[in-house]
DSSP file (Angstrom, degrees, kcal/mol; ACC not computed):
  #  RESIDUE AA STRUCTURE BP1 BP2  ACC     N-H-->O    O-->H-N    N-H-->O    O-->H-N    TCO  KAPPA ALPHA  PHI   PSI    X-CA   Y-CA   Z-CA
    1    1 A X              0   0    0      0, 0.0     2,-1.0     0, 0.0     0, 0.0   0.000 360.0 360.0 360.0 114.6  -16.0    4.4   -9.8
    2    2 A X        +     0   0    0      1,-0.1     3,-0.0     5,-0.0     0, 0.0  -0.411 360.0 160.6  -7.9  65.0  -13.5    2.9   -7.9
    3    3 A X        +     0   0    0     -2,-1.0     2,-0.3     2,-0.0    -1,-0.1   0.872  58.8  50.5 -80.0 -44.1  -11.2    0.5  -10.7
    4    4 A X  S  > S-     0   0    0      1,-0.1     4,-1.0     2,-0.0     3,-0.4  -0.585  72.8-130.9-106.2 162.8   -7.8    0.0   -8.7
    5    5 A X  H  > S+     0   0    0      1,-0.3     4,-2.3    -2,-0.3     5,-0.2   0.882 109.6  61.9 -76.7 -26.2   -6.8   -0.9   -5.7
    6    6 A X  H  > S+     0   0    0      2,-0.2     4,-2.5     3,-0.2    -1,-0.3   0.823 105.8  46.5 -77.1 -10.3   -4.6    2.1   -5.5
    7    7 A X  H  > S+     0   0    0     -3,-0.4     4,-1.1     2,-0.2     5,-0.6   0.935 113.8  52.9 -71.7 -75.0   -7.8    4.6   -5.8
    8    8 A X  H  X S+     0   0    0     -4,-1.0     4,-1.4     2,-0.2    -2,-0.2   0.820 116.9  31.8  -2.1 -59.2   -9.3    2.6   -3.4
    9    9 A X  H >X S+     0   0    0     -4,-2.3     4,-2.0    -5,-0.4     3,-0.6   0.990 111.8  58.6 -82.7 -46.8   -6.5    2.8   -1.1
   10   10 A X  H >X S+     0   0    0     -4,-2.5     3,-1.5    -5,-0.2     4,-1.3   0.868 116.9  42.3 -42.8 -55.1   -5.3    6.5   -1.9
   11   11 A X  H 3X S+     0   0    0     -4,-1.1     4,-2.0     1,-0.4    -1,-0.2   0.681 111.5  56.1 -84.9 -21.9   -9.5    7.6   -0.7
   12   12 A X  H <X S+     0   0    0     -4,-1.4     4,-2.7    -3,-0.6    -1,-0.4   0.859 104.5  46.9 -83.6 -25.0   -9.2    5.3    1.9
   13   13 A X  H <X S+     0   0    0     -4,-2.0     4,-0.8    -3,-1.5    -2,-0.2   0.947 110.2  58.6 -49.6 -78.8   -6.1    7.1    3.3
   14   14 A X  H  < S+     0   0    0     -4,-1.3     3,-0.5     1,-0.2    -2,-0.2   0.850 116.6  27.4  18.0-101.3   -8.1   10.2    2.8
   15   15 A X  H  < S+     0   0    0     -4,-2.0    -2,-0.2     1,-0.2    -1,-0.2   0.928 130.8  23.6 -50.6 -61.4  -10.9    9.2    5.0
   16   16 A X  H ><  +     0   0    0     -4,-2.7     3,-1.7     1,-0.2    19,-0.3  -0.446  67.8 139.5-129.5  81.6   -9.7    7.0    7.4
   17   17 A X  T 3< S+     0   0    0     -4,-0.8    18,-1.2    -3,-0.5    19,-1.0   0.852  78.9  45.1 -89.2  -9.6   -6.0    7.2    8.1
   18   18 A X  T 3  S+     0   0    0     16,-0.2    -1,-0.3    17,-0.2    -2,-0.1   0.510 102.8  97.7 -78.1  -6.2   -5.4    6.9   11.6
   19   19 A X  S <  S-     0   0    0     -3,-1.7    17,-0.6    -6,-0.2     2,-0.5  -0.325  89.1 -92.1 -79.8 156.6   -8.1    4.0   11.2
   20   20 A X  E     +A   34   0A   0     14,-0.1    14,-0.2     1,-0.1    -1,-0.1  -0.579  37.6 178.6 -77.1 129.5   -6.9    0.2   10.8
   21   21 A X  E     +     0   0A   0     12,-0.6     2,-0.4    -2,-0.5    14,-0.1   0.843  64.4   9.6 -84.2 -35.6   -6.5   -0.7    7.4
   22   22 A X  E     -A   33   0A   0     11,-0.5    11,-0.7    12,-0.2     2,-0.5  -0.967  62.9-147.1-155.8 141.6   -5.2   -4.7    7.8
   23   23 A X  E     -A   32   0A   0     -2,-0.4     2,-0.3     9,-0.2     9,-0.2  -0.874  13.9-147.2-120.9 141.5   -5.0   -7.0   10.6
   24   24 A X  E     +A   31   0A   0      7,-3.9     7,-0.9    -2,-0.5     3,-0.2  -0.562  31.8 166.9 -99.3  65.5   -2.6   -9.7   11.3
   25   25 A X        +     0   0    0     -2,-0.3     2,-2.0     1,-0.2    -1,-0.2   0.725  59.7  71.3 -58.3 -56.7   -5.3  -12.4   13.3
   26   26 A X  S    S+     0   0    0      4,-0.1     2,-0.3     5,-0.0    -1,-0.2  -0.131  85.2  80.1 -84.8  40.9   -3.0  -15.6   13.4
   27   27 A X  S    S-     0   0    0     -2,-2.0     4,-0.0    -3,-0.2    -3,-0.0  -0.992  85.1-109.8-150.4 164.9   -0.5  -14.6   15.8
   28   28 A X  S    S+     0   0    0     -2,-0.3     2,-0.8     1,-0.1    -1,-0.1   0.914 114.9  38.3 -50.0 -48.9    0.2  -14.3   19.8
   29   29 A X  S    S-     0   0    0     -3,-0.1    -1,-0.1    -5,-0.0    -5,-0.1  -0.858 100.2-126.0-101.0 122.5    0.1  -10.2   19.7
   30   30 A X        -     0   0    0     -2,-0.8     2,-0.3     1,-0.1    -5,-0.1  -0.395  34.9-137.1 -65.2 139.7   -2.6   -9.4   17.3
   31   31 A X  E     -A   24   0A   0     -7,-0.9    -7,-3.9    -4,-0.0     2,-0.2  -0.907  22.0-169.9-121.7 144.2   -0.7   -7.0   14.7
   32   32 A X  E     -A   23   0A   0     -2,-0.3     2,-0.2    -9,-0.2    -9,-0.2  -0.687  16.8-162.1-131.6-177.4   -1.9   -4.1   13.2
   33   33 A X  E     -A   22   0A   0    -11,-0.7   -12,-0.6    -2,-0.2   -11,-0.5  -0.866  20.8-134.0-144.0 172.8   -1.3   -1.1   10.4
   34   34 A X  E     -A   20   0A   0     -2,-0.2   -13,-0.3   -14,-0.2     4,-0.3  -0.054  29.0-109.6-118.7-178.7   -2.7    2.2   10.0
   35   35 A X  S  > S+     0   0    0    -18,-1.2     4,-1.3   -16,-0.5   -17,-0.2   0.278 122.9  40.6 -15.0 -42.7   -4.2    3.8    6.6
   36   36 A X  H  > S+     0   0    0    -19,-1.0     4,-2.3   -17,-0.6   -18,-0.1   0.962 109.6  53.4 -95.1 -30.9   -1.0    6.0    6.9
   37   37 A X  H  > S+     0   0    0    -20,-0.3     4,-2.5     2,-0.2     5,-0.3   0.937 108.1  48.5 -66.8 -38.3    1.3    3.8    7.9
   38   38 A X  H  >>S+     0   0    0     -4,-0.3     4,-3.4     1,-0.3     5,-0.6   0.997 108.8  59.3 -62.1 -50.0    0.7    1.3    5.1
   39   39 A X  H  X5S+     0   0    0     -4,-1.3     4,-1.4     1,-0.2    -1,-0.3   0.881 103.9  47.1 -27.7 -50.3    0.9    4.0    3.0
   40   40 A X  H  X5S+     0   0    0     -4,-2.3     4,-2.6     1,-0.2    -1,-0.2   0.891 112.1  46.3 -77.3 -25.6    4.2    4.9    3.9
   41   41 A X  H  <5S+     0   0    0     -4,-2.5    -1,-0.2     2,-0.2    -2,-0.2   0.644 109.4  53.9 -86.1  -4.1    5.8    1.6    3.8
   42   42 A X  H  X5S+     0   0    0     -4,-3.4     4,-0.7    -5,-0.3     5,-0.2   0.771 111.7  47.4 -87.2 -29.4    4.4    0.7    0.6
   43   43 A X  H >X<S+     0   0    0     -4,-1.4     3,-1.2    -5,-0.6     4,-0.9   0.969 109.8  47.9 -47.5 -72.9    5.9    4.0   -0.7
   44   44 A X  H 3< S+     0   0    0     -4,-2.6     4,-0.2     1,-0.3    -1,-0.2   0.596 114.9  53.0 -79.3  12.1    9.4    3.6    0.8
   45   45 A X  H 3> S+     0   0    0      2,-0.2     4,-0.6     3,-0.1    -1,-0.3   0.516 107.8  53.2-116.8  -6.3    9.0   -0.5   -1.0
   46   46 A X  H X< S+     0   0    0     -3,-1.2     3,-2.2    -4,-0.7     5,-0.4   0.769 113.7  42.5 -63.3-101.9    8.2    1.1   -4.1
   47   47 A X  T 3X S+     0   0    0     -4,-0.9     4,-0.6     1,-0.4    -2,-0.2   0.334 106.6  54.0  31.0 -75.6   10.9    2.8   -3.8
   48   48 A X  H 3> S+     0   0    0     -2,-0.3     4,-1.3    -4,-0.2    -1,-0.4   0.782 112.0  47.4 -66.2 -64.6   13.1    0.7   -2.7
   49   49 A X  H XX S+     0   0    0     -3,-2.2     3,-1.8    -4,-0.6     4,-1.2   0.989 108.7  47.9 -65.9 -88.0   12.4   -1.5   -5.5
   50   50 A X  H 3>>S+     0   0    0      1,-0.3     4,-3.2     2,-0.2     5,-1.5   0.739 109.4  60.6 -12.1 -49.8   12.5    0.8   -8.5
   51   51 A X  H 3<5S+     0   0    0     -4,-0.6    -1,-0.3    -5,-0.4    -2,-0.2   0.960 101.7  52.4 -61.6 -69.5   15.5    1.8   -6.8
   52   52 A X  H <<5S+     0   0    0     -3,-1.8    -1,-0.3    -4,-1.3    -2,-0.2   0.647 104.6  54.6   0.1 -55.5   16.8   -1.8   -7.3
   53   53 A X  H  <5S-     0   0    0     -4,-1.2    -1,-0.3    -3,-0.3    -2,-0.2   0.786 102.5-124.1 -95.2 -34.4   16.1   -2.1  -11.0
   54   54 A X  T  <5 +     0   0    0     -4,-3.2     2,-0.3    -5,-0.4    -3,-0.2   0.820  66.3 142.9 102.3  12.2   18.0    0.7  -11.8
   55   55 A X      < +     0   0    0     -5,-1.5    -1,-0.3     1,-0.2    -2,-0.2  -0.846  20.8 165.5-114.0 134.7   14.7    2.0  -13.5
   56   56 A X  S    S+     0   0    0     -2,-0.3     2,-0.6    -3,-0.1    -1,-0.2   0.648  80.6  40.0 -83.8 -62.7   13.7    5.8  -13.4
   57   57 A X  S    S-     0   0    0      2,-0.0    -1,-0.1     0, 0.0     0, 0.0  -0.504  85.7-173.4 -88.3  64.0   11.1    6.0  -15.9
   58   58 A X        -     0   0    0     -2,-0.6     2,-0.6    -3,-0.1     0, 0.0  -0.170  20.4-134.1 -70.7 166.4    8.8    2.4  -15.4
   59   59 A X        -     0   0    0      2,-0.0     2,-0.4     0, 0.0    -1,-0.1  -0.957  20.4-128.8-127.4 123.0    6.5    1.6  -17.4
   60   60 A X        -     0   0    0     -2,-0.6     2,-0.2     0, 0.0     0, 0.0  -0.710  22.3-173.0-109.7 146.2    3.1    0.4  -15.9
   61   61 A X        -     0   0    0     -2,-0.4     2,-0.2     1,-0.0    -2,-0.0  -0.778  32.5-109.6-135.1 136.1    1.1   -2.7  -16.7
   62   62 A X        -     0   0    0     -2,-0.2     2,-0.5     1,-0.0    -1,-0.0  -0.458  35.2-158.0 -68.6 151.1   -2.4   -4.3  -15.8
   63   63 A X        -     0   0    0     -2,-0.2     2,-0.8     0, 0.0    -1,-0.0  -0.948  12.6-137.4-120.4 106.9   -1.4   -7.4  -13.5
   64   64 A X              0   0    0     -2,-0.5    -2,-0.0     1,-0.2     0, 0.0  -0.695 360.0 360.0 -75.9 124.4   -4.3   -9.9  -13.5
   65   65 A X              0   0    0     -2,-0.8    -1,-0.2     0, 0.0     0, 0.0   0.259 360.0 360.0-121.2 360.0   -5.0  -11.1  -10.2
């Protein structure tokens, strides 16, 4: 069973990564992302961030949404 959004997305990668994952509707050129691609920029903004904080080792927390 399927708890986080990141199994979710890591199996969705998986399956359908050349598929569209998220659509931008509300704009002149409708914009779009890949399965892989999101993957990779959410990777290199992880990254990015951690990087930021100065933090090696982070310590992960439920986030209620």
């Amino acid at each position: 069973m399927t708890t986080h959004i990141y199994d979710f997305l890591e199996k969705s990668l998986i399956k359908f990564s050349e598929k569209t994952a998220f659509v931008e509707p509300f704009v002149k050129e409708r914009k779009e992302i890949t399965y892989k691609d999101f993957d990779l920029f959410s990777k290199k903004l992880a990254s990015e961030i951690l990087k930021t904080l100065g933090n090696d080792n982070p310590t992960q927390a439920p986030v209620l949404i």
